[in-house]
C-alpha positions in Angstrom: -22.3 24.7 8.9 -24.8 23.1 6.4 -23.8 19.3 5.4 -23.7 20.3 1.8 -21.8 22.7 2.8 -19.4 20.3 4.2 -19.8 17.5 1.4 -18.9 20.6 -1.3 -15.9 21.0 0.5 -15.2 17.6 1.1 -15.7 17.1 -2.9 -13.4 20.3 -3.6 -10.6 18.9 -1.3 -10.7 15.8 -2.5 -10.3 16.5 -6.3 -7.4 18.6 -5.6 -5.3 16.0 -3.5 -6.2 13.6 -6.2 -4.9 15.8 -8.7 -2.0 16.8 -7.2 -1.1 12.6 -6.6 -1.9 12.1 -10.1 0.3 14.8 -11.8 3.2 13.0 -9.1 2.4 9.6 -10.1 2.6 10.6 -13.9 5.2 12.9 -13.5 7.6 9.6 -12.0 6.4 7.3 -14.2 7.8 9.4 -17.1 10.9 9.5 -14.9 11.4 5.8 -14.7 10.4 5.6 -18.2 13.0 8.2 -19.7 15.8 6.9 -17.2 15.2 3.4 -18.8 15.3 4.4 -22.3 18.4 6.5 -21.5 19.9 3.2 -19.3 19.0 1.3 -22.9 20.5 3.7 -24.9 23.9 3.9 -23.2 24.1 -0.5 -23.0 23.7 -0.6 -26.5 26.2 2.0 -27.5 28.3 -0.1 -25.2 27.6 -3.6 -26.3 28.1 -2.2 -30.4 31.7 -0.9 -29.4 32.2 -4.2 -28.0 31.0 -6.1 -30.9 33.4 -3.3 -33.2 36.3 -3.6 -30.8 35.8 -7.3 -31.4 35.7 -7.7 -35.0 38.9 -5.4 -35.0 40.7 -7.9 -32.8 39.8 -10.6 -35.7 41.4 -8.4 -38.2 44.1 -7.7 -36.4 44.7 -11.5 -36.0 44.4 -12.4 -40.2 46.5 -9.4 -40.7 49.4 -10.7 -38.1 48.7 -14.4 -39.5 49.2 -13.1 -43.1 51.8 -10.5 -42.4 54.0 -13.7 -40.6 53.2 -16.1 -44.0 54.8 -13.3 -46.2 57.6 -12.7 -44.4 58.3 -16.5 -44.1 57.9 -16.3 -47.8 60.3 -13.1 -48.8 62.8 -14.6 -45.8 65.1 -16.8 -48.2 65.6 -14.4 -51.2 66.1 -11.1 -49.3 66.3 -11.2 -45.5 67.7 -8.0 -44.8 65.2 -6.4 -47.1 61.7 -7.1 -45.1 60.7 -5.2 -42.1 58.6 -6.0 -39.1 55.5 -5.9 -41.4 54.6 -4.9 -45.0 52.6 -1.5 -44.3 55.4 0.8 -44.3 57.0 0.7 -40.4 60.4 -0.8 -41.8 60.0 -1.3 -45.6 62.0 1.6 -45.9 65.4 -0.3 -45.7 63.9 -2.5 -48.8 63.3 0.6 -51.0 67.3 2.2 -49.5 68.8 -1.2 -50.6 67.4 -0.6 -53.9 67.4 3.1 -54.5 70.9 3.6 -52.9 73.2 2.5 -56.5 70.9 5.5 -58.0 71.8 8.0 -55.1 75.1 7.3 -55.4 75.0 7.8 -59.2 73.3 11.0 -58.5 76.5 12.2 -56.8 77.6 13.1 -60.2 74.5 14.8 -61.0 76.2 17.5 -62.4 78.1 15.3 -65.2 75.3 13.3 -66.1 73.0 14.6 -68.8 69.3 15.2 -68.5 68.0 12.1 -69.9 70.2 10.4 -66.9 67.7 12.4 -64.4 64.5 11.5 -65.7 66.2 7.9 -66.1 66.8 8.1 -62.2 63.2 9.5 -61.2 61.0 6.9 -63.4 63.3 3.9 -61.9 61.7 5.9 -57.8 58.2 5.7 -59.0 58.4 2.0 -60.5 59.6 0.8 -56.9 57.1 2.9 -55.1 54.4 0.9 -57.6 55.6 -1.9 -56.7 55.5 -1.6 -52.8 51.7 -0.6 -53.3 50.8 -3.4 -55.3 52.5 -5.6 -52.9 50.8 -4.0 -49.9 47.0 -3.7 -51.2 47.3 -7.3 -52.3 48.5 -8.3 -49.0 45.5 -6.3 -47.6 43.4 -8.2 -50.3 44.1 -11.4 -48.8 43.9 -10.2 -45.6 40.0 -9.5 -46.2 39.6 -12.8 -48.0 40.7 -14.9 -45.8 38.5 -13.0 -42.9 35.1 -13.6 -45.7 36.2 -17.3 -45.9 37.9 -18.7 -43.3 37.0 -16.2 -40.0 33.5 -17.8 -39.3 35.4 -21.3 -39.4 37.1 -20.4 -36.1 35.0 -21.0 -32.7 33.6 -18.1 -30.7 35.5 -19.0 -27.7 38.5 -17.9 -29.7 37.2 -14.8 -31.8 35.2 -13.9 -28.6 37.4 -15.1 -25.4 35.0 -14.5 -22.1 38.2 -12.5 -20.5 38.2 -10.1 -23.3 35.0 -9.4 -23.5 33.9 -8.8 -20.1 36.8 -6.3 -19.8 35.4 -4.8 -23.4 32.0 -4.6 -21.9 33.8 -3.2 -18.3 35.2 -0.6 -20.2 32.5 0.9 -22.5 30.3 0.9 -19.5 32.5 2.8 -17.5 33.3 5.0 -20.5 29.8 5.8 -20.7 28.9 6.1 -16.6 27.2 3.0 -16.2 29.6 1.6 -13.2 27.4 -0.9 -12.2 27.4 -4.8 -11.8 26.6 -7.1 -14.7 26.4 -10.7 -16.5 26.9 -12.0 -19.7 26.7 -14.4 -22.1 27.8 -15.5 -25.2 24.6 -17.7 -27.2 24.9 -19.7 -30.5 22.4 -19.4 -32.9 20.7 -22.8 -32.0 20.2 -20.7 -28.5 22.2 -22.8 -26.4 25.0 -21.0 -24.7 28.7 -20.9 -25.4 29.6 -19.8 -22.1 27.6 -17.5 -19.7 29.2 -15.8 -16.3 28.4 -17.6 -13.1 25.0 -15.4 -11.9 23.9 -15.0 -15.9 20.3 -17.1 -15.2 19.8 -15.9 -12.0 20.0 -11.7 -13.6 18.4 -13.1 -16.5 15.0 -13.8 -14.9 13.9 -10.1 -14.6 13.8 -9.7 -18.2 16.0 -7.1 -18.4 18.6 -8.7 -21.1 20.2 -6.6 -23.9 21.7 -8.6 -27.0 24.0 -7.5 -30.2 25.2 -9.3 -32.8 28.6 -10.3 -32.5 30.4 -10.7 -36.6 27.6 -9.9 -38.0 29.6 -9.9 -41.3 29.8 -13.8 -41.1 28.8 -15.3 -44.9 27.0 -18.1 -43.5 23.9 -15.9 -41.7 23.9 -17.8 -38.0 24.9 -14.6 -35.9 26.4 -15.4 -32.3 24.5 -13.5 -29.7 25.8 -11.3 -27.0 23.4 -11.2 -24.0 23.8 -8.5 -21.1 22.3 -8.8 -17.7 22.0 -5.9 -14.9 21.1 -7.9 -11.2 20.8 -4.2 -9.7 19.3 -2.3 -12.7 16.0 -1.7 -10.6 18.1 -0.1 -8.0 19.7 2.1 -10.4 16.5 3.1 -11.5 14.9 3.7 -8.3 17.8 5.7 -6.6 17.5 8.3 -9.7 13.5 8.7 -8.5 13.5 8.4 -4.9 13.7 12.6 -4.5 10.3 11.8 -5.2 9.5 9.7 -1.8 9.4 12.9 0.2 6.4 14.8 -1.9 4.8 11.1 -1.8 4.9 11.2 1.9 3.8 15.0 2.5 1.2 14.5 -0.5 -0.5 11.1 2.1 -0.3 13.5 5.1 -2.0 16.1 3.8 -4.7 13.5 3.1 -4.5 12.1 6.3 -5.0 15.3 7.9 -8.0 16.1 5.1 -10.0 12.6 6.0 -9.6 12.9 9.5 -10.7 16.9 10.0 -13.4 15.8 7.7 -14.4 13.2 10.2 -14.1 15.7 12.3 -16.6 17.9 10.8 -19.5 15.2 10.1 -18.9 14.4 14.0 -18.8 17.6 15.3 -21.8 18.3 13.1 -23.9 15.4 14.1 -23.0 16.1 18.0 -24.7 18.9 17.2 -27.7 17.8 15.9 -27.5 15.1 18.7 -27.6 18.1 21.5 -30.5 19.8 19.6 -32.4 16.4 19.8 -31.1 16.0 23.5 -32.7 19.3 24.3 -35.6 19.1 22.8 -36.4 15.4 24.5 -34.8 16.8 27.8 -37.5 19.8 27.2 -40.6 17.7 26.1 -39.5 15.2 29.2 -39.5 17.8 31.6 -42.2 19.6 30.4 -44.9 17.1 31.6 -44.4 17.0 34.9 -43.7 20.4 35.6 -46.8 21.3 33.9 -48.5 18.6 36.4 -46.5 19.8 39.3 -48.0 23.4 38.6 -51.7 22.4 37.8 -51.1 20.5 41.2 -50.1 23.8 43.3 -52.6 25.9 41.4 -55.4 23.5 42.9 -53.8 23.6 46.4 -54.2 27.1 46.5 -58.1 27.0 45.2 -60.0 27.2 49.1 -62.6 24.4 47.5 -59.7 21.9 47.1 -58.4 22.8 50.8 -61.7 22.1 52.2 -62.0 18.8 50.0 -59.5 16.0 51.9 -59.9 13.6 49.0 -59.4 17.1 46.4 -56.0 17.3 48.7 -54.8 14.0 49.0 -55.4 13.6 44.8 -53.3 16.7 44.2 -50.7 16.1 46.5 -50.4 12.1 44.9 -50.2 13.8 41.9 -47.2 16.4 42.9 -45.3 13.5 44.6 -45.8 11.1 41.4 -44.6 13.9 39.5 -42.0 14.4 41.2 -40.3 11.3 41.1 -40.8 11.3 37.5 -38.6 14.6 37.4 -36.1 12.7 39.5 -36.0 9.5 37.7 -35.1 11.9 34.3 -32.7 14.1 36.1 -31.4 10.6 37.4 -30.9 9.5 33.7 -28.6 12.6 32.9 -26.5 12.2 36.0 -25.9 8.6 35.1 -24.3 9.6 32.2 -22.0 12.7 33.8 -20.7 10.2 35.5 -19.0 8.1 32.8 -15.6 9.4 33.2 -15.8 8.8 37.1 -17.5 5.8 37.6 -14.6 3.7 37.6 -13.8 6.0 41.0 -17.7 5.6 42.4 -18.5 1.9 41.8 -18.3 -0.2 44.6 -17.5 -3.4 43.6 -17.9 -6.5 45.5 -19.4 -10.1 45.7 -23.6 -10.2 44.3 -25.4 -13.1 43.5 -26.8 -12.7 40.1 -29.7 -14.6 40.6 -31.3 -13.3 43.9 -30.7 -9.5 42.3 -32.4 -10.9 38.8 -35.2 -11.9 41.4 -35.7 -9.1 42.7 -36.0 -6.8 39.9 -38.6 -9.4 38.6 -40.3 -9.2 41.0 -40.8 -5.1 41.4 -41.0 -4.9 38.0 -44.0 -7.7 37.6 -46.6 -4.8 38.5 -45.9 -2.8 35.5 -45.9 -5.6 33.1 -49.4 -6.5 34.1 -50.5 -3.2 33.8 -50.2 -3.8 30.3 -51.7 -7.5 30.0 -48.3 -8.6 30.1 -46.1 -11.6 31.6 -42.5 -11.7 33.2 -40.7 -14.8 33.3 -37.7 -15.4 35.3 -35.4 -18.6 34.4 -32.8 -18.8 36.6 -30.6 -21.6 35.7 -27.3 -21.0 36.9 -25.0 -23.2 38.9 -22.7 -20.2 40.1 -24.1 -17.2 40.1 -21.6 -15.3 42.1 -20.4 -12.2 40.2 -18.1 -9.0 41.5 -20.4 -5.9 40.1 -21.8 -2.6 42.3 -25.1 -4.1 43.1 -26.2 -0.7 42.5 -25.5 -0.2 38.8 -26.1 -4.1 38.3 -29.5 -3.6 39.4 -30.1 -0.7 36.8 -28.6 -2.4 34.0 -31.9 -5.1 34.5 -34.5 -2.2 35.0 -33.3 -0.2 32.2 -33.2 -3.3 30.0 -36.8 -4.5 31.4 -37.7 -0.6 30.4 -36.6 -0.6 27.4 -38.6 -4.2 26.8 -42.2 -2.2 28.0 -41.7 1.1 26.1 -40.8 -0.7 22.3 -43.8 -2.9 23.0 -46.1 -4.6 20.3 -49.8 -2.3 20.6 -51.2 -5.6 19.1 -50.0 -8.0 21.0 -49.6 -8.5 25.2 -45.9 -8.1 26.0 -44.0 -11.6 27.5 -40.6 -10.6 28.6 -38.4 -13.6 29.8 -35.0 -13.1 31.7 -32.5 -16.1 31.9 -29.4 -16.5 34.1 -27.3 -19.5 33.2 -23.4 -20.5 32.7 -22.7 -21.5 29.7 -18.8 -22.4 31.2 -17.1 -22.4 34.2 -15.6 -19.4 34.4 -18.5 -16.8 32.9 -22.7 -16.2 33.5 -24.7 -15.1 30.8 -28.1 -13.1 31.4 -30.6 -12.5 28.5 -33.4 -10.4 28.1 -35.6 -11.3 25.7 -39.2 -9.5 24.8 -41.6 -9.4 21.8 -41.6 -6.0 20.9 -41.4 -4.1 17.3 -38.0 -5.4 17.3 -34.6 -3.3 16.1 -33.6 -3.1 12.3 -30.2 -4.2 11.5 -28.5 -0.7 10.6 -29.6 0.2 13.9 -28.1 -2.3 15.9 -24.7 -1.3 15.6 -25.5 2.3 16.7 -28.0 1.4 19.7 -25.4 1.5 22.7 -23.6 4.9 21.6 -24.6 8.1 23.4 -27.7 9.7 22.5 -28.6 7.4 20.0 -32.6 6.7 19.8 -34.1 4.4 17.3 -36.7 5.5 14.9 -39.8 4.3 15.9 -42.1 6.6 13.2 -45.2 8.3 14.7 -45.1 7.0 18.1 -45.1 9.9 20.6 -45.8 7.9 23.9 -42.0 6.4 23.5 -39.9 9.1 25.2 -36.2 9.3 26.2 -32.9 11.0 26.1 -31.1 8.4 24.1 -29.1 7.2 27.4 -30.6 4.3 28.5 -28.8 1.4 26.5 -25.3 3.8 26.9 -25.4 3.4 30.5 -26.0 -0.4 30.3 -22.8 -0.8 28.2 -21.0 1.6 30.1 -21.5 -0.6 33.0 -21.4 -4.1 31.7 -17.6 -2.8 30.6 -16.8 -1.5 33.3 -17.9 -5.1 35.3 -15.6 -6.8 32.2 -18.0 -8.4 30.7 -19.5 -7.4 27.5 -23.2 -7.2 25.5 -24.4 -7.7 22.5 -28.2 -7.6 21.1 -30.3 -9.6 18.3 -33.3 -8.8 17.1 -36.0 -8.9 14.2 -38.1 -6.3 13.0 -42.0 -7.3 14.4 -40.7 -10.4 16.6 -39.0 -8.8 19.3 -34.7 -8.0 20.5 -33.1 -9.6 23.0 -30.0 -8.8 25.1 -27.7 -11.0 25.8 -25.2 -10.3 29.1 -22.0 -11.9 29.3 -20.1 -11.7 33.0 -16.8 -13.8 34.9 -18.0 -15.0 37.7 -16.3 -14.7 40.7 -13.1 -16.8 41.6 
């Protein structure tokens, strides 16, 4: 598959998740914002019924205060005649007591004339006036004395905290909002009358609703009920959370996207790493089996057999050959056995320095070939380390290889290897050269598999890409660890960080 194949995809994929999340985000935000309006809407109707249930409780309380003067008032001239109240319930005895001489009169109804009747029925509708009169302006200064005198009395009393909380109690659960709450009851300078005990603390979300309590005072300075819901987030929340599960399956599914994409761009750059692999395993191979076969093809030529420096110059050339093939089919093993070297290694005690020694000194021939110099500074106090000697000794020959083939053309190569301890528990070994150095995007990438560094037109610098895989490979595997620093046109150097041996 083509990468822009895989990046149209990719592109494709990745609008529709994001469109699918964004129709789920907007579709519970327009949740949470219709459940609060509806939450609003039902603590206002509430908090108004209080506020009317309220002002009917101060009616109530000038109509008993008025009804009990005027009763006190009619009490001396005509106690039997006044009821319980003046609306009706027991006024009737006071219209019997005067209509009854009239009903008795009417007994003899059929001796009394016509005008005696009318005389009878005019006398009903004068006592009837009168009882209306009496009653509307009873009712009269029932209203007057609420427009003059109801604002004079303090809000604990026209509001009491008991009744209103069971006011607001009930309109909440008459409307199916059974949930905690607190209140309080403000004056208009803003200070508070009284408030319930976890009022401030509810009151910090900013969730408060407030109605007018009397808003019918003459005086204009309104008292202020205030409404507070502690758990109205919950309530919210628990009316959306249906919605967690699509979140969840809607984060997997683009969990599962980024990662088989991932997938994809590693599968497809393995590939492309095996096609480079090849064709360096091909080009690598090539070389000395084409030497190999000009070597045979002289062998068999009778001028060559009867020349002893003919044969000794083609069979230098098939063994040199040769061990070129081996070293590269050495390289590939090396890295087949990754999974199983843990199984293979033979640990045990090596001195650092006398193996760092060593390789200097075998590899001091190849240096010069190029006008070079090696250095060796081995500074170390305890160099004792547990490694396979084996493997440690490769680590230093590929790094030393690596040092000759990403060589300077203009300048004679100076490697210098240090051993030293920079504590008492650990040895650190640094190669350091003055090659064409490593750029800093490639540095993070140079100890993964295959990996080989651009290095433009050059076509003498070969290799599979394993070299600097195997050295990390191993330094892990001796728990230790690597790292590398280098400069474009001033050279890299490894630095090699072991425990010692305790």
């Amino acid at each position: 598959m083509k990468k822009s194949t895989i990046w149209l995809l990719t592109a494709v994929m990745a609008v529709a998740v994001l469109g699918l999340l964004f129709v789920q985000i907007m579709y519970m935000e327009n949740m949470i914002k219709m459940r609060n309006e509806q939450f609003s809407e039902v603590v206002m109707r509430s908090l108004y019924n209080v506020a009317t249930n309220l002002e009917r409780d101060e009616t109530k309380h000038f109509l008993d205060q008025d009804l009990n003067e005027a009763q006190q008032s009619l009490m001396p001239f005509n106690h039997s005649s006044i009821g319980k109240n003046s609306f009706g319930t027991n006024n009737q005895s006071t219209i019997d007591t005067i209509i009854n001489p009239i009903d008795k009169r009417a007994s003899g109804f059929d001796k009394a004339d016509f005008s005696g009747g009318f005389n009878m029925n005019q006398s009903r509708q004068e006592i009837l006036k009168g009882q209306y009169l009496y009653q509307k302006g009873l009712l009269n200064e029932v209203i007057l004395n609420i427009l003059n005198h109801a604002s004079d009395r303090p809000i604990s009393e026209r509001a009491d905290s008991a009744t209103v909380k069971q006011y607001i109690q009930q309109e909440l659960q008459s409307n199916g909002l059974n949930m905690p709450f607190e209140f309080a009851v403000q004056y208009p300078s803003n200070s508070f009358a009284y408030c319930t005990e976890g009022y401030e603390a509810a009151s910090e979300n900013k969730s408060i609703y407030s109605q007018i309590l009397f808003p019918n005072d003459p005086n204009g300075n309104y008292h202020m009920l205030n409404v507070a819901f502690p758990t109205k987030s919950d309530y919210i929340f628990s009316s959306i959370k249906f919605m967690l599960p699509s979140f969840a399956f809607t984060f997997l599914l683009m969990a599962v996207f980024t990662y088989t994409i991932i997938l994809a761009f590693r599968q497809k750059k393995l590939s492309e790493i095996k096609n480079d692999f090849i064709n360096n395993m091909t080009h690598e191979f090539k070389t000395p089996i084409s030497s190999i076969s000009l070597a045979a093809q002289m062998l068999n030529d009778p001028a060559v057999a009867k020349s002893p420096v003919m044969l000794k110059q083609a069979a230098t050339v098939i063994n040199d050959e040769t061990k070129r093939l081996r070293f590269q089919v050495e390289k590939v093993l090396q890295m087949s056995m990754f999974d199983r070297t843990s199984a293979t290694m033979k640990l045990q005690e090596v001195d650092a320095d006398a193996v760092i020694y060593n390789v200097v000194n075998t590899y001091k021939l190849k240096v010069e070939k190029f006008g070079g110099t090696i250095t060796a500074n081995l500074n170390s106090d305890d160099p004792i380390v547990n490694v396979d000697e084996m493997h440690f000794t490769n680590v230093i020959f590929n790094l030393l290889d690596n040092a000759i083939k990403y060589r300077r053309e203009d300048v004679e190569p100076q490697l210098v290897v240090s051993c030293f301890n920079p504590d008492d528990d650990h040895i650190t070994i640094t190669v350091e050269d003055n090659g064409i150095g490593i750029k800093r995007e490639d540095l993070k990438k140079i100890f993964e598999k295959f990996y080989r560094v651009s290095t433009g037109n050059r076509h003498d610098v070969k290799g599979f890409g394993l070299g600097l895989a195997y050295v990390h490979k191993m330094i892990t595997l001796f728990n230790g660890n690597i790292k590398a620093e280098s400069e474009v046109g001033k050279g890299s150097k490894f630095i090699i960080t072991l425990p010692l041996l305790k």
